[in-house]
C-alpha positions in Angstrom: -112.0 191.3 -92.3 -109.3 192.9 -90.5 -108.1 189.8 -89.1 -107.5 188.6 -92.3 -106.0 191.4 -93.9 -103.7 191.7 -91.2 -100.1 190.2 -92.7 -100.2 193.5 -95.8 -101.2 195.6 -92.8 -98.3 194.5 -90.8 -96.0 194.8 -93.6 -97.3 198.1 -94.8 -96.5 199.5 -91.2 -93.3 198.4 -90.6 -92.1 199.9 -94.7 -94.0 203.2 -93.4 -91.8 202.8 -89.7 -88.5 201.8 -90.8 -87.1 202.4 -94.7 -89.5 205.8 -94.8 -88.0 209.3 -94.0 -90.4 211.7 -93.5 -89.7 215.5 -94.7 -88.1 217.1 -92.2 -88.3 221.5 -91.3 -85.4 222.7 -90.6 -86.2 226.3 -91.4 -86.1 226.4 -87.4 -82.1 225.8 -86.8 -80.3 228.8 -85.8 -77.1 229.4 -88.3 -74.7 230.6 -85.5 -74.6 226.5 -84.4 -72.4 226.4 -87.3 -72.4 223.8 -90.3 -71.4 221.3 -88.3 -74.5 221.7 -85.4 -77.0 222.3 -88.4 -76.0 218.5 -90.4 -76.2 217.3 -86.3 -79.5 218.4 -85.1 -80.9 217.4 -88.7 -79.4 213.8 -88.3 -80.7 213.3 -84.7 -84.2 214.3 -85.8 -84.9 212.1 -88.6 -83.2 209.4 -86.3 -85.8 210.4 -83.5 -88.5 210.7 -86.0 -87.7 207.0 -87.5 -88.0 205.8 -84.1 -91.3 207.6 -83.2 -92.2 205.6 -86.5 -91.2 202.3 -85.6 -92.8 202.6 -82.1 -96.0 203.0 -83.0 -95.6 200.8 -86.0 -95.1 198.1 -82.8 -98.0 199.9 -80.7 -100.4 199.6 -83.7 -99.4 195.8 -84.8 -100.0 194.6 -81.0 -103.5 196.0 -81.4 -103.6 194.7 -84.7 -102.7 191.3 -82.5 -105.2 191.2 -80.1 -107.9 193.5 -81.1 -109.3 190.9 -83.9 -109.3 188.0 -81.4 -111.7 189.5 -78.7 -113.6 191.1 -81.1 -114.1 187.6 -82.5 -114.8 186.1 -79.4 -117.3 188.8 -78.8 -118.9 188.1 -82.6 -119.5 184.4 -81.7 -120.2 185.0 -78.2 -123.3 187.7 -80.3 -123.8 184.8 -82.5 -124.0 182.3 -79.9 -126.4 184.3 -77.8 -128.9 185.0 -81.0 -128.8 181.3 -82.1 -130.0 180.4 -77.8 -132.9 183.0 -78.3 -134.2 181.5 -81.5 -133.8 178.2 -80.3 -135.3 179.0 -77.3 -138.5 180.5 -79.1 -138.7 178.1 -81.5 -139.1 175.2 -78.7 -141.6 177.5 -77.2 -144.0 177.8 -80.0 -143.5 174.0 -80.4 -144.7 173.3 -77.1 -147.4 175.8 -77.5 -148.3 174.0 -80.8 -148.5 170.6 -79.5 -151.1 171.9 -76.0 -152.9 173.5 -79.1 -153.1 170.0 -80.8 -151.3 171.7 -84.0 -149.2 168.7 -85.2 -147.8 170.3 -88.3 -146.7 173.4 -86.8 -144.9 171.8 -83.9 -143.3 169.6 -86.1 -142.1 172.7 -87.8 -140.8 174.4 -85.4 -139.1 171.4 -83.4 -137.4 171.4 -87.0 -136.4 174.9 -86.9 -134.9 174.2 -83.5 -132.6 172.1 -84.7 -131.1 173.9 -86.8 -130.6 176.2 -84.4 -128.7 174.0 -82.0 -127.3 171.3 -84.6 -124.8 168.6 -83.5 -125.9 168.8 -79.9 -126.7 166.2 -77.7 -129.7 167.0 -76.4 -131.6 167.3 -79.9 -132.4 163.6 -79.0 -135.4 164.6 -77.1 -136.3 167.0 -79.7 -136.2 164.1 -82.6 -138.0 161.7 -80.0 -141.2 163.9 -80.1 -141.1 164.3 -83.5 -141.5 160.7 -84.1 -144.0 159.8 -81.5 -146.5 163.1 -83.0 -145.7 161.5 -86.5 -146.6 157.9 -84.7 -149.4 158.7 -82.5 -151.3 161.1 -83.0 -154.2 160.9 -85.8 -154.1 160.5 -88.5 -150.7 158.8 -88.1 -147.5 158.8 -90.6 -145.7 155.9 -90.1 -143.5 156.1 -92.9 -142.3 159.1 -91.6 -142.1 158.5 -88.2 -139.9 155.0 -89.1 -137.4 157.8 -91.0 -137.3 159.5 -87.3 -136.5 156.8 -85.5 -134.1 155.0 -87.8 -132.4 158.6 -87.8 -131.8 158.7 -84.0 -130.7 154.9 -83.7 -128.1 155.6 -86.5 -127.0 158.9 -84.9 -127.1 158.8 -81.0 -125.1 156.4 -78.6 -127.3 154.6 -76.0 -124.9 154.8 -72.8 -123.7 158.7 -73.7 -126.9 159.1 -71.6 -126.6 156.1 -68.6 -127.2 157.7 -65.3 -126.9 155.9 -62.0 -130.8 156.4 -61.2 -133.2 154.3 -62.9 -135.8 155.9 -65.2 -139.0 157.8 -63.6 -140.2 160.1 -66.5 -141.1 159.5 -70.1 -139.2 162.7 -71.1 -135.9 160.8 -70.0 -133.0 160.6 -72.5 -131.7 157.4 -70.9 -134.1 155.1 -72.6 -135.1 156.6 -75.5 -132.5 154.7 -77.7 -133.8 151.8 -77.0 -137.4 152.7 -77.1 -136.9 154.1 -80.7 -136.1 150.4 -81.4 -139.2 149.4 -80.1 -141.5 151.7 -81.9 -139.6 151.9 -85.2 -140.0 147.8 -85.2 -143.8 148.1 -83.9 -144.0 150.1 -87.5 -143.0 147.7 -89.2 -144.4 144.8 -88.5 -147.9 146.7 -88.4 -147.0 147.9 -91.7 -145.8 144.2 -92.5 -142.2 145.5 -93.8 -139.6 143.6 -93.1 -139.7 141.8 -90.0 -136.1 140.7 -90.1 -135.1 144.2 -90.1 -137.0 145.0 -87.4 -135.9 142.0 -84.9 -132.3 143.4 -85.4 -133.8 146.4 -83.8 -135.3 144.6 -81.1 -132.6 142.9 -80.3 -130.6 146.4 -80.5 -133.2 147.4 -78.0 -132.7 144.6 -75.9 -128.5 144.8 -75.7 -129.1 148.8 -74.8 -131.1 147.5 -72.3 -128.8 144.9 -71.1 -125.6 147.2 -71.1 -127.4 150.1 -69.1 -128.6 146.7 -66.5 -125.0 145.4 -66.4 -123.3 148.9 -65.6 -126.2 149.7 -62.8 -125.6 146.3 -61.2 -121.8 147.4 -61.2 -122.4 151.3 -59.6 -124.8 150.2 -57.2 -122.6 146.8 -55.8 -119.3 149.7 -55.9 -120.8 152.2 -54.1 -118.1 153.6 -51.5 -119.4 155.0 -47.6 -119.5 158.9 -46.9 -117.2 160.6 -46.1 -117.5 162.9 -43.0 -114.2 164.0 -41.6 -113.4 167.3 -40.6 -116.3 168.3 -38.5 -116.3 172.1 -37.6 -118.3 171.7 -34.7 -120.4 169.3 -32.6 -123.9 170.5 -34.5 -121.8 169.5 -37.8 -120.6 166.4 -36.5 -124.1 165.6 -35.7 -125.2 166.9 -38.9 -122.3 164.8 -40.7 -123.3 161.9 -38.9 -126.8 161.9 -39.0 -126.3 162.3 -43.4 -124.5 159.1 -42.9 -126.2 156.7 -41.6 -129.3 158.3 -44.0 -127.0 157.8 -47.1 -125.4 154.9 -45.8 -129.4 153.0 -46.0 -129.7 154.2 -48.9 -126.6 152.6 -50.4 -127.3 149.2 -48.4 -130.8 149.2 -50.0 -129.1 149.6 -53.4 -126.2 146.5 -53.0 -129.3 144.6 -51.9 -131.3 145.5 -55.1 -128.1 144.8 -56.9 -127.5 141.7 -55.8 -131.0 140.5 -56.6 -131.2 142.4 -59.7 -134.1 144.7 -59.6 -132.4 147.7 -60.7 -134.8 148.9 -63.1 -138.0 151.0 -62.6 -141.2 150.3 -63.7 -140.7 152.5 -67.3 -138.1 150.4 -68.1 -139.5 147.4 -67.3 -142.1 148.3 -69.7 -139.5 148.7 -72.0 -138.2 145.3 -71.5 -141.5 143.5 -72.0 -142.6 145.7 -75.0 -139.0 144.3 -77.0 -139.5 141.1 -75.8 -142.9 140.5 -76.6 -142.4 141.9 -80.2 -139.7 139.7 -80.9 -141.9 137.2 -80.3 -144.6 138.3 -82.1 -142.0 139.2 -85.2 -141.7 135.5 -86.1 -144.8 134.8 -86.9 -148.2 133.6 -86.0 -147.7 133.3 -82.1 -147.9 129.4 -81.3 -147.0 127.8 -78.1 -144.6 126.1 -80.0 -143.1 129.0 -81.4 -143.0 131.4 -78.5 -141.0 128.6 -76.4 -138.6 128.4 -78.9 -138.0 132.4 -79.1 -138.0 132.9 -75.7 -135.9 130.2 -75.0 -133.4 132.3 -77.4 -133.6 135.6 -75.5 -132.7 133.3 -72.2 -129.5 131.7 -74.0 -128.2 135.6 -75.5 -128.9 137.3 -71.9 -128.8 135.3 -69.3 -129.7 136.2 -65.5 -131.4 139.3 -66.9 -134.6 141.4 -66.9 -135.2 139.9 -70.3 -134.7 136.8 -69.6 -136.9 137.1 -66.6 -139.8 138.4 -68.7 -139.4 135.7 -71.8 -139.5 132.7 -69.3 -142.7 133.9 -68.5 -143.9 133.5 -71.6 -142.6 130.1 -71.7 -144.5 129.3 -68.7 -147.6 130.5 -70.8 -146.8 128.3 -73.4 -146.3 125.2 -71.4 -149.4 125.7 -69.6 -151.3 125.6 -73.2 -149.2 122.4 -74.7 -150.3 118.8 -74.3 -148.1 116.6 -73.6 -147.6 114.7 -76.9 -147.2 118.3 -78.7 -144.4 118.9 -75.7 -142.1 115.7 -76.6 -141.9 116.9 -80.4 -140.9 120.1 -78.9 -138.3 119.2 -76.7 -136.3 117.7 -79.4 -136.1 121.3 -81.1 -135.0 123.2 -77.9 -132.2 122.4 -75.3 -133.9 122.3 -72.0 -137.5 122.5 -71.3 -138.7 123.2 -67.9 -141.3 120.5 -66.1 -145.2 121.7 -66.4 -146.4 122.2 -62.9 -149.0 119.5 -62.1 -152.4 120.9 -62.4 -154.7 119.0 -60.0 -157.7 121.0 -61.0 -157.6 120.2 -64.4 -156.5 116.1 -64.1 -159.5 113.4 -63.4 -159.2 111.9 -60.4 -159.0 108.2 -60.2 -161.3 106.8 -57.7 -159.2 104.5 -55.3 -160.2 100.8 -54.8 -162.3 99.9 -52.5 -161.4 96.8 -50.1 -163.1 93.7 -50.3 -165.6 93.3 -47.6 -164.4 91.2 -44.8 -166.0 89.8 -41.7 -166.6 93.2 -40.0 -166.5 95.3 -42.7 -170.0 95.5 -44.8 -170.7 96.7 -48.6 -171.2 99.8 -48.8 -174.4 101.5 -50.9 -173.8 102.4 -54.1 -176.3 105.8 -53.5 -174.9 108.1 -51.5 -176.8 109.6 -48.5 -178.1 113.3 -48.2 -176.1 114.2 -45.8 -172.6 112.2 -47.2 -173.7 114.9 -50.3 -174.1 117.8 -48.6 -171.2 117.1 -46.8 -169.0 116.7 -50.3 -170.7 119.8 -51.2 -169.6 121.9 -48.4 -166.5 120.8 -48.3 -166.1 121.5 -52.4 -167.4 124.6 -51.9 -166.3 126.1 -48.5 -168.1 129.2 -49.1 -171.4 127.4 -49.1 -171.2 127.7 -45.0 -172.4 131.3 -44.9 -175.2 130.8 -46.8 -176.6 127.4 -44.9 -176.0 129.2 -41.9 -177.8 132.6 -43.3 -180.7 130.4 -44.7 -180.8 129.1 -40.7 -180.6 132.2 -39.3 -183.5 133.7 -41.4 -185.6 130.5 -41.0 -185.5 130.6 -36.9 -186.4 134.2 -37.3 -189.3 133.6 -39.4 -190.1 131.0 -37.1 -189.8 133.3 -34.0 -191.9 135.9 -35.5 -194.7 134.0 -36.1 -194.6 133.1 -33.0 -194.4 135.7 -31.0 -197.7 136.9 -33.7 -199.7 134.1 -32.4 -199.5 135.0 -28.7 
């Protein structure tokens, strides 16, 4: 390239401009000038000539400067351009390939448009669909789509794509880290590959999901009134003010959902509950036993969080299956155990004892009346009311009619 060439070029120029003399006519001069006007006007024109040279030696060497630096810029800004189009129509047949329900040729061509656009941040997304076509769509490749997903929690960062508003579309970037820990660990254990391997990436899912919870908690408690000064007129002022007091709700609604906690949306609640119920599941065959004891370690690693939320209802699941023998050999493997809620459904009740008769009082009969039966009935089953009173109803009808059919 020219660019590259350009030192010899440089250097050939300035020999050419400076140490050169070019032949010089001098047929032209005019003898009466004398000897001494003829060794003059020859002198002054090779010095005139040598600085012609040398000027546009410099003229040439300044283009020779700048010329190869636009044109460069203009090559890569060509390059740049072509490489968008491609990409562009490569994630267009893609799309078009995956409405068709052509697996293999929009898994192509998602390929092709990465190579396309390589290094960028975006290509998330792009690796994303990959693995859920390879994961989820018959017949599935699970090998393969594992490789996918290992490849994007091994070259993305989770929080290079937080964002103050929680999730509300599956094509979001913001939780797609951690739900490539979900699915790659779903994989495995379906595939019954090692299930250590894939509670590390639960738990990787769960911290992602912890880190983007602990930063939302912190925006939306530190979010800072509007600004509205500087009205330009009254309609602005009113304008100004009226955006105010509408951003102003908004912002109280969100320190109130901050300090409560609920700053995630449904989709990544379902997040959440996918990692924490496959942790569980990843140790084994799920016992009551077992599920208290992994839930109970979710609660101790994050504390006051969604997770934690979600696991202690599992626990309460678990308690409400145990006995309470099988409870006290638990509680000696686990710190802290939370009290079963009495069930009075489910206990016998324990008749209470009768006083002895006394002067007034007389023993009462072991059989119960009809009505003392129907009354324990009805009140056992309060719905039972409609229908005595329908079966009434119909009966004095009946009754009426016949009646009325006799007269």
């Amino acid at each position: 390239m020219l660019w590259e060439s350009r030192p010899a070029v440089m250097a050939g120029l300035l020999k050419i401009g400076v140490y050169s003399s070019p032949p010089v006519d001098v047929s032209g001069c005019h003898a009466s000038h004398g000897a001494d006007a003829f060794v003059e006007d020859k002198d002054s024109m090779i010095e005139r000539i040598r600085q012609t040279r040398v000027l546009c030696a410099g003229i040439l060497l300044a283009v020779l400067m700048i010329y190869p630096v636009q044109a460069d810029d203009a090559a890569t800004s060509m390059a740049s351009a072509e490489m968008d189009a491609r990409f562009t129509a490569a994630m267009y047949a893609a799309e078009e390939a995956v409405y068709k329900g052509n697996r293999e040729s929009a898994i192509e061509h998602f390929h092709e448009a990465l190579t396309y656009r390589p290094d960028h941040p975006e290509n998330l997304a792009i690796e994303f669909t990959i693995g859920i076509e390879l994961s989820q769509r018959k017949p599935p490749r699970p090998s393969e789509a594992m490789i996918v997903f290992e490849h994007i929690l091994a070259t993305y960062t989770h929080m290079d794509y937080y964002s103050e508003r929680p999730v509300n579309s599956s094509g979001s970037m913001q939780f797609m880290m951690p739900k490539a820990g979900v699915l790659v660990a779903n994989l495995m254990l379906g595939a019954k590959q090692n299930p250590q391997k894939a509670q590390e990436y639960l738990l990787r899912a769960m911290e992602q999901m912890n880190e983007t919870y602990q930063k939302r908690i912190k925006d939306w408690s530190d979010v800072q009134p509007v600004d509205d000064r500087n009205p330009f007129s009254d309609i602005v002022d009113d304008m100004k003010a009226a955006k105010r007091q509408s951003v102003e709700h908004i912002y109280e609604q969100q320190r109130a959902a901050a300090a409560k906690g609920n700053v995630f949306s449904s989709l990544e609640m379902v997040t959440v509950e996918e990692a924490v119920r496959q942790y569980g599941y990843s140790h084994g065959r799920h016992r009551p036993e077992v599920a208290i004891v992994v839930m109970r370690e979710i609660i101790d690693r994050f504390p006051g969080t969604p997770m934690a939320k979600v696991a202690q209802g599992h626990i309460d699941k678990a308690l409400a299956m145990l006995d309470q023998e099988r409870l006290d050999d638990l509680a000696e493997k686990i710190t802290y155990i939370p009290p079963p809620e009495p069930n009075t459904a489910t206990q016998p009740t324990t008749p209470s004892p009768t006083p002895p008769p006394g002067r007034d009082s007389k023993p009462k009969s072991q059989d119960p009346s009809l009505a003392t039966t129907l009354t324990a009935s009805l009140r056992a089953h309060p719905y039972a009311w409609l229908t005595v009173l329908a079966a009434i109803a119909v009966a004095a009808g009946v009754v009426l009619y016949s009646r009325k059919r006799r007269r």
